[in-house]
N, C-alpha and C positions, 0 to 999 in steps of 0.2 A: 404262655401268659406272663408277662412283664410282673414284678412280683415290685410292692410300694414297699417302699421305707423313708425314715427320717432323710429330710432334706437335709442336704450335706451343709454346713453351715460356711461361710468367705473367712478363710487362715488373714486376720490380723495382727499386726503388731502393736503388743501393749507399748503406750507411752513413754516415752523415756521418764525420768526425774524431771529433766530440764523444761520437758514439755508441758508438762502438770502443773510443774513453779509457772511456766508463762500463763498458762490456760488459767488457773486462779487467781492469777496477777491482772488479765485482759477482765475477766468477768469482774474483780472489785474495781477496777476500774472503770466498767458500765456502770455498775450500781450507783457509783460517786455521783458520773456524771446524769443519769437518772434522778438521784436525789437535786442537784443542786439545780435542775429545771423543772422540778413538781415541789423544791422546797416553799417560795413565793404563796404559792396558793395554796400551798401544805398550814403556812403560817395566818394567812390572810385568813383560812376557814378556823383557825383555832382560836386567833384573836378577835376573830367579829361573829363566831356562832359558838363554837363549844366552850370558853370558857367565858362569855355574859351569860348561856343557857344555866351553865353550873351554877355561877354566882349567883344569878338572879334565884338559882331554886334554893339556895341557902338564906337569901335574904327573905325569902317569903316566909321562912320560920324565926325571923329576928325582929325587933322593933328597933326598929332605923331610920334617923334620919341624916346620912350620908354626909355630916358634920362631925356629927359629936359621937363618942362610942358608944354602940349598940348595946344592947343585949339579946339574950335567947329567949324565946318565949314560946318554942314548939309550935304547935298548930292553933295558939291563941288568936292569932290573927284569919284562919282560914273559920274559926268558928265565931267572932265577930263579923264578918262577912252575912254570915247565916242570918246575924237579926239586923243587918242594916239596912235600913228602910232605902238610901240612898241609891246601894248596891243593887237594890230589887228592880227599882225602876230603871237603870241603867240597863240591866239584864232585861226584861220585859220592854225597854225603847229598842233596845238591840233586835230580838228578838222578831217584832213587829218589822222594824227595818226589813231585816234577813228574810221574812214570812211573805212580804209583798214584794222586792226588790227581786229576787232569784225566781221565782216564774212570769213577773213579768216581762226580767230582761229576755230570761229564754224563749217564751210567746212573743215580742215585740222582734228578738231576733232572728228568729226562725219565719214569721212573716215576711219580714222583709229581705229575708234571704232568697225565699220563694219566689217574691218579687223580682228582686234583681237578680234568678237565675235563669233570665230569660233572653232570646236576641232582641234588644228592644235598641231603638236611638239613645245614643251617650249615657249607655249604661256603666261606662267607665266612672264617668263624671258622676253621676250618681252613688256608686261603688264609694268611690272618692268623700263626697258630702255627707255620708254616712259615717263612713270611719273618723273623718277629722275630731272630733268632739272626742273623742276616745282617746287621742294625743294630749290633747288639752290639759295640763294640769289641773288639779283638784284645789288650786289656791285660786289660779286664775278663774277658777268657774266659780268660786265662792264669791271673790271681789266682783265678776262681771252681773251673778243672779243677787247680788248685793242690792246693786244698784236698778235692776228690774224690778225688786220685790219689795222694795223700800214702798213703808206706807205712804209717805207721803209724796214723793218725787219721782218714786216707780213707774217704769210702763206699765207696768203690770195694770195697775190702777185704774191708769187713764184709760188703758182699753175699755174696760170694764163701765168704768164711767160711761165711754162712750156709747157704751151699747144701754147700758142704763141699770147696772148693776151698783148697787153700794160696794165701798171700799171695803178691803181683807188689809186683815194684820198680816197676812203671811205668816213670816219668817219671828214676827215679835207677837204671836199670835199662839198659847199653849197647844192651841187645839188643832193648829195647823203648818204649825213650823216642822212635827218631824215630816210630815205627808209633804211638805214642799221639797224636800231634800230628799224624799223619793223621789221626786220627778226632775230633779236636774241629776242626780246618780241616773236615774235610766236616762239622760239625753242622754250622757259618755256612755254608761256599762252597757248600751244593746249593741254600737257599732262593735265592740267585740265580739258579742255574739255571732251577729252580724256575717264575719269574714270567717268565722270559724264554721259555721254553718255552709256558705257558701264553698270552701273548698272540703265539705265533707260531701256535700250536692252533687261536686263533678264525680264521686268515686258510687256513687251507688249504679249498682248494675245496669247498664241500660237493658240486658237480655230479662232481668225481672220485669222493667217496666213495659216493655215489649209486649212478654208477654202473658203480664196482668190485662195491656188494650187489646189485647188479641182474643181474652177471654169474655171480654167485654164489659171491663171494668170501667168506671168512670174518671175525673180525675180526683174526686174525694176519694175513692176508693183506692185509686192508685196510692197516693196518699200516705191513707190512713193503713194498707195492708204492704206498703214496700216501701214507700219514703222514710217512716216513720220507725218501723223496725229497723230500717239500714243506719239510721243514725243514732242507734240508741246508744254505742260507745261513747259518741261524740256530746251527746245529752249528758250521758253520768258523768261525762268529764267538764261540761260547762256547769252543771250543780254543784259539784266539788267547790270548783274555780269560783264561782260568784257567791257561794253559799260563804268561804274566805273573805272575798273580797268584802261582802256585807258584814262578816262578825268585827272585821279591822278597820271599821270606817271610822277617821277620825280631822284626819286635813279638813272637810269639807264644815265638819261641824266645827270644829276651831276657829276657821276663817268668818264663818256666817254667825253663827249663834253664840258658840263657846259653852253647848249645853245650856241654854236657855230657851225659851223663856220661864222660870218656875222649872227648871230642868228638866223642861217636855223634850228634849234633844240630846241630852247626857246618855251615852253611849259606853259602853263598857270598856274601852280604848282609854275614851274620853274621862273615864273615871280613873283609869289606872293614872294617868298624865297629872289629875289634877291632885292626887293622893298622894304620887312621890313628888309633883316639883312646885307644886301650890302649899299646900298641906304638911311637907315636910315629914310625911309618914310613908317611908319607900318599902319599908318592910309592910305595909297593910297592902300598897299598890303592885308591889309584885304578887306576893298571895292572888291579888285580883287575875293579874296577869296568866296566873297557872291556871287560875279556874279556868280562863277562856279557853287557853292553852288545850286543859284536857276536851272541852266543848269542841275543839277543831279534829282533833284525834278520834273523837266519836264518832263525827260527823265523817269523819273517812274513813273509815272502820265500818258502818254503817252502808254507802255507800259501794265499798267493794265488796259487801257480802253482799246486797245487791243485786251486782254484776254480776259474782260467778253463781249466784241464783238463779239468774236470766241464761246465763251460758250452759250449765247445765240440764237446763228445761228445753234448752234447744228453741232461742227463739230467731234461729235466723230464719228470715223466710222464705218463702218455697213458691215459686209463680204460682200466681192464681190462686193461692192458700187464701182461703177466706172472703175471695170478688165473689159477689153476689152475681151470676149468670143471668143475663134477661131472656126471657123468650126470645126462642126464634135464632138466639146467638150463635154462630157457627162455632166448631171444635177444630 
């Protein structure tokens, strides 16, 4: 019997000196040239995210207006916030915004994804006319639903007329200006949905779908028991993303209203903007700023307990989990 032991180790020679000086000489010489092509982007993330995030958090404990010397004023500023009326409604326009805006885009975009993920005639082109609005800048859509929504000169109007409906204030209208700039944000914000849905569509199992119709599923059921769980990464990550997108709406409302009318449209953005470069008070408007800040941190914080909620419950699905069998169905 062959008896084991330690494997014999390969007889090497230790480095010389000369070699060791080269060897640490080559390697700082990677390092140099490593640094001096991640330095650019090393600098560009410092000077345009980490040190305005810093300043700005100090300026939200200062009373500042970015002329004349500040002083300190701690958390006075974060507990003025608390009883301004103005702040409230901004946060409560916000709010509302974000509350209708993020399931509708994701309901408007998930139908229509449904839609165009099918073989149909110039589904491309389609695909196509869907996204374009989505490209669109948020200045261009404000000047072009300017001019739609305008009381007097609008199309908008004249349809209306024509069908025999009395004229809307829209846009100069308290009670219906934020709700009009919901519906030109969902013409752009569903086509993202839109695309992001549709290549989540190619990836879902076809052997689930198989063989949920095999079990004799419908196609609600198909649906509602494999479509719909296979997308649910894709879901928490379109919530995130619009749930953002909604708390930071500000181009649109600038362009069109500027927080008007009676500042039915003032938006928490919209307040920060007018607090540091209207107002002259930057140290109130960044305070604003953190509060959203922390609102966004929540809101994903929130979202990824969530998800590993969902992952640990196990909800991926399992063919035919849940199809409703009709008589008579073959197995």
């Amino acid at each position: 019997m062959r008896s084991t032991g330690p494997t014999p180790r390969p007889l090497t020679l230790d480095p010389t000196p000369a070699a060791r000086t080269a060897r640490r000489r080559r390697a700082r010489g990677e390092t140099a040239t490593a640094w001096a092509f991640i330095s650019p982007a090393v600098l560009v993330i410092l000077g345009l995210g980490v040190v305005p995030l810093l300043w700005s958090l100090l300026l939200s404990f200062r009373a500042d207006d970015l002329v004349t010397p500040g002083r300190w004023v701690g958390l006075d500023n974060y507990h003025a916030l608390s009883k301004d009326p103005a702040f409230r409604t901004a946060v409560k326009n916000t709010l509302i915004y974000a509350g209708v805006y993020v399931p509708l885009s994701l309901a408007g975009g998930l139908a229509l994804a449904l839609a165009l993920n099918r073989r149909i005639r110039l589904v491309g082109l389609y695909r196509t006319l869907v996204f374009v609005p989505f490209v669109v800048s948020a200045t261009a859509q404000g000047v072009l639903f300017s001019f739609i929504f305008d009381p007097e000169f609008g199309v908008a109007n004249a349809l209306l007329h024509h069908i025999g409906v009395s004229s809307q204030g829209f846009l100069s209208d308290p009670g219906q200006a934020l709700y009009v700039l919901l519906l030109i944000s969902l013409w752009s914000g569903i086509g993202f949905c839109v695309i992001v849905y549709l290549a989540a569509l190619q990836d879902v199992p076809a052997e689930l779908v198989e063989s949920a119709r095999l079990d004799g599923a419908n196609r609600a059921q198909v649906l509602r028991h494999v479509t719909l769980p296979s997308l649910t990464p894709v879901t928490v990550f379109l919530v995130l993303w619009q749930f953002i997108i909604a708390l930071q709406v500000f181009d649109l409302v600038y362009v069109t209203t500027k927080g008007g009318p009676l500042g039915a449209t003032t938006v928490i953005v919209y307040f920060v903007w007018e607090q540091a470069f209207q107002n002259f008070t930057a140290g109130y408007g960044a305070a604003a700023a953190y509060v959203l800040a922390v609102g966004l941190v929540a809101a994903a914080v929130v979202l990824r307990l969530y998800r590993r909620h969902r992952e640990r419950t196990g909800s991926t699905p399992v063919p035919g989990a849940g199809v409703v069998r009709p008589e008579g169905a073959g197995r």
